[in-house]
TORKOL-4160 file (C-alpha; in steps of 0.2 Angstrom, whole numbers, padded with zeros to 4 digits, m for minus):
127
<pt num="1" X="0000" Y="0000" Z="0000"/>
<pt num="2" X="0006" Y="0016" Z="m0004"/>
<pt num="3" X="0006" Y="0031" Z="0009"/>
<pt num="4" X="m0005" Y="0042" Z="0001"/>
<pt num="5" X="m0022" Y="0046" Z="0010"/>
<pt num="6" X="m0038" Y="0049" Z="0002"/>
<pt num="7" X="m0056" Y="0053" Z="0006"/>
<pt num="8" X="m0070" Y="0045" Z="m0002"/>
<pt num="9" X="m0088" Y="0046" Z="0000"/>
<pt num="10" X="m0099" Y="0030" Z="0008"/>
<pt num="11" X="m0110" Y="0024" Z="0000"/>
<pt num="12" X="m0120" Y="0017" Z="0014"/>
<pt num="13" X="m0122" Y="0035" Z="0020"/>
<pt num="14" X="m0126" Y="0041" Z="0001"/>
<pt num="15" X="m0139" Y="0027" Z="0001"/>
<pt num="16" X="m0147" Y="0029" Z="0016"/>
<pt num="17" X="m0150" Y="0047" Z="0021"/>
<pt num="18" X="m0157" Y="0061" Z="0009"/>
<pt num="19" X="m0145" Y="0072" Z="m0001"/>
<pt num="20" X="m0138" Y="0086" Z="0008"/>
<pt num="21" X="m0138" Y="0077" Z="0024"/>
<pt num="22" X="m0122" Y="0069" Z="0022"/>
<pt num="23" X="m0107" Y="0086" Z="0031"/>
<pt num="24" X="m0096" Y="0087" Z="0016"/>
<pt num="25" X="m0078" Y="0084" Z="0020"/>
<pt num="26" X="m0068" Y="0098" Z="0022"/>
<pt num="27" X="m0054" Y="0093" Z="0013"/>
<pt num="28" X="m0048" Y="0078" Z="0001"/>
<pt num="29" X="m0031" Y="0074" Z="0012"/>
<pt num="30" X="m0021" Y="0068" Z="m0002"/>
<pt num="31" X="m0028" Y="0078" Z="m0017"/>
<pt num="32" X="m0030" Y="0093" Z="m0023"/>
<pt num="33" X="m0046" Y="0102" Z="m0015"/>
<pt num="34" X="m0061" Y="0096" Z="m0025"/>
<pt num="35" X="m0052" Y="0083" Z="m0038"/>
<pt num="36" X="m0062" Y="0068" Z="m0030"/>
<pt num="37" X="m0080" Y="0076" Z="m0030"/>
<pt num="38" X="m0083" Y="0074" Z="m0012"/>
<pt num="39" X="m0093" Y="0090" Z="m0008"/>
<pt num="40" X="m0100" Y="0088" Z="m0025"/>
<pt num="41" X="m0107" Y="0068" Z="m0018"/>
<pt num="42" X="m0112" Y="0078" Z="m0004"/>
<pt num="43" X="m0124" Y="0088" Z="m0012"/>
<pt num="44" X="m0132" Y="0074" Z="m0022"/>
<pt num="45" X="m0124" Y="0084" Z="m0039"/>
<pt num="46" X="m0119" Y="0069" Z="m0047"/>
<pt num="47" X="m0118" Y="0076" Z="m0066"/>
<pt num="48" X="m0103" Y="0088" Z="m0060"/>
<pt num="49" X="m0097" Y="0074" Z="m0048"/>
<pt num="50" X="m0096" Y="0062" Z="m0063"/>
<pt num="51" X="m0086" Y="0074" Z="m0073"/>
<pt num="52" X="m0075" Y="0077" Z="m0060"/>
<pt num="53" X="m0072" Y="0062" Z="m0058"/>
<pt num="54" X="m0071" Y="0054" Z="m0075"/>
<pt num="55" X="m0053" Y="0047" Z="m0078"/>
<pt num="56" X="m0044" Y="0061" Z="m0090"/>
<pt num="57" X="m0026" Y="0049" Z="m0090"/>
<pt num="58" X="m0022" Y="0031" Z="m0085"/>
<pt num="59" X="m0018" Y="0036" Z="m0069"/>
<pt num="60" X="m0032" Y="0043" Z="m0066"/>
<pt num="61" X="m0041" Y="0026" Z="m0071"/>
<pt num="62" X="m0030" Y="0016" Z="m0059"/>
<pt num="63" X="m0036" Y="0029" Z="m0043"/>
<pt num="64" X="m0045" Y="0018" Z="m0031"/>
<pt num="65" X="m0051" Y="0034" Z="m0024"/>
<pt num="66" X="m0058" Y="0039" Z="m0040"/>
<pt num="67" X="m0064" Y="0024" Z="m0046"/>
<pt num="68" X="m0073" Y="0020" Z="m0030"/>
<pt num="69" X="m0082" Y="0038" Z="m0029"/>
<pt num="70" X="m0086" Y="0037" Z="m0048"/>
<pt num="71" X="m0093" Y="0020" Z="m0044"/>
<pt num="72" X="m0103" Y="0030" Z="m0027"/>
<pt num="73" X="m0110" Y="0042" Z="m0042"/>
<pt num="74" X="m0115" Y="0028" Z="m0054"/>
<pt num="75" X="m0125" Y="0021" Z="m0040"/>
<pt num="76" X="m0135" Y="0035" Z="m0034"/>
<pt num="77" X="m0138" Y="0036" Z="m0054"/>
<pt num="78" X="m0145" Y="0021" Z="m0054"/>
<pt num="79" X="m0130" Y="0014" Z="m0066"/>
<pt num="80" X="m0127" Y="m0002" Z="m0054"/>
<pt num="81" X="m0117" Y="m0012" Z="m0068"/>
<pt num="82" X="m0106" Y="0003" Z="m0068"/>
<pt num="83" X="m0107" Y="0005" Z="m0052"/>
<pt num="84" X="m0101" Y="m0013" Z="m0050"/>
<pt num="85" X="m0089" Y="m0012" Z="m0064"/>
<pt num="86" X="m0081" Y="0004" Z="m0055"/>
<pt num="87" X="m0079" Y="m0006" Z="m0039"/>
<pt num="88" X="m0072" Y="m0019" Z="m0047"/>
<pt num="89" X="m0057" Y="m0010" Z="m0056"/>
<pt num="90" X="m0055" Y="0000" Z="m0037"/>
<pt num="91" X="m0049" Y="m0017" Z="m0030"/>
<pt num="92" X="m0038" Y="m0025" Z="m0046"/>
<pt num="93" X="m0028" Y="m0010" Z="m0045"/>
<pt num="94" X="m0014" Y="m0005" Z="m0034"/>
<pt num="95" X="m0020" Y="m0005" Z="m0013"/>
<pt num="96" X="m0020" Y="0013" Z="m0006"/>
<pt num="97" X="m0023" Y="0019" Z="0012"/>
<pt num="98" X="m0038" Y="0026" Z="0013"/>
<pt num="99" X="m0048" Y="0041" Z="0026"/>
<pt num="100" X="m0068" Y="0037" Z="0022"/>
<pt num="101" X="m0078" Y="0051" Z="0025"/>
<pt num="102" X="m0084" Y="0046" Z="0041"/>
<pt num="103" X="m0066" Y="0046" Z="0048"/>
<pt num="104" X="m0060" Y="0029" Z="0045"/>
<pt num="105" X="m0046" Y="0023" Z="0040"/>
<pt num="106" X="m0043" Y="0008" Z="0027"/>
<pt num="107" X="m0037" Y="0000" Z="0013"/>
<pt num="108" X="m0044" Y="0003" Z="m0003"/>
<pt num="109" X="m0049" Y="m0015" Z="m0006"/>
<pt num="110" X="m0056" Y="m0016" Z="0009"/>
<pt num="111" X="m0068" Y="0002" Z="0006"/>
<pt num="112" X="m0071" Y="m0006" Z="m0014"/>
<pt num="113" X="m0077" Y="m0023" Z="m0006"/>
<pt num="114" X="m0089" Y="m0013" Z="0006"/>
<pt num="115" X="m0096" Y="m0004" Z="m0009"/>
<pt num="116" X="m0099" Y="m0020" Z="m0018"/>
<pt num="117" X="m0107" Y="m0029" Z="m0003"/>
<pt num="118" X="m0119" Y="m0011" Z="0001"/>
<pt num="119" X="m0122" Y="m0010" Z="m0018"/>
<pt num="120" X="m0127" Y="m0031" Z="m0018"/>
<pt num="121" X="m0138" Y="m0027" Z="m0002"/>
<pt num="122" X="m0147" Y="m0013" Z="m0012"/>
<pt num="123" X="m0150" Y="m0023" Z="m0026"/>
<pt num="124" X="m0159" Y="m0036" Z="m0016"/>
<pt num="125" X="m0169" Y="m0025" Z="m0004"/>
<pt num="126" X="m0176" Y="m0015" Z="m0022"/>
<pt num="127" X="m0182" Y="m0031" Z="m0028"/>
């Protein structure tokens, strides 16, 4: 695992509570302010969020960070294959340490397999 921290959004917390009652993070410890979208999650605006965060160079697409919060916007979009695939990719590429929005810290593995398991739970519970 690298050394590099980042802050992604949860998707449990996107899921679950209305837009705008998740606190946007103040900063993205790791990133340049506002490169992974987070206050942009926050405030449920996705289309910005997904432009945001939309790879623009090979790293970029390798990012678990960004792969994991692109795969938070494709969810709330209702885009679950996307969603999926975006998850996916977030744990085949390189571990990263990771600070989630509520504070925790893990691998991103570990956060991508979380989103997998929220996104399945989801899935059923619509059925």
């Amino acid at each position: 695992m690298t050394n590099r921290l980042a802050i992604v959004s949860v998707l449990s917390l996107v899921l679950a509570l209305p837009t705008g009652a998740i606190a946007a993070t103040p900063s993205e410890v790791g990133y340049t302010q506002g490169s992974l979208a987070v206050s942009d999650l926050a405030s449920g605006r996705l289309e910005r969020a997904e432009q945001i965060l939309t790879p623009q160079s090979l790293e970029d697409a390798r990012d678990p960070a960004r792969l994991i919060n692109i795969g938070i916007v494709y969810a709330r979009s209702g885009r679950l294959t996307e969603a999926r695939s975006a998850f996916l990719a977030a744990q085949r590429v390189p571990e990263e340490a990771l600070v989630l929005s509520d504070g925790r810290e893990t691998s991103s593995r570990v956060a991508a397999g979380e989103q997998l398991a929220l996104l399945d739970r989801s899935s059923v519970a619509s059925r």
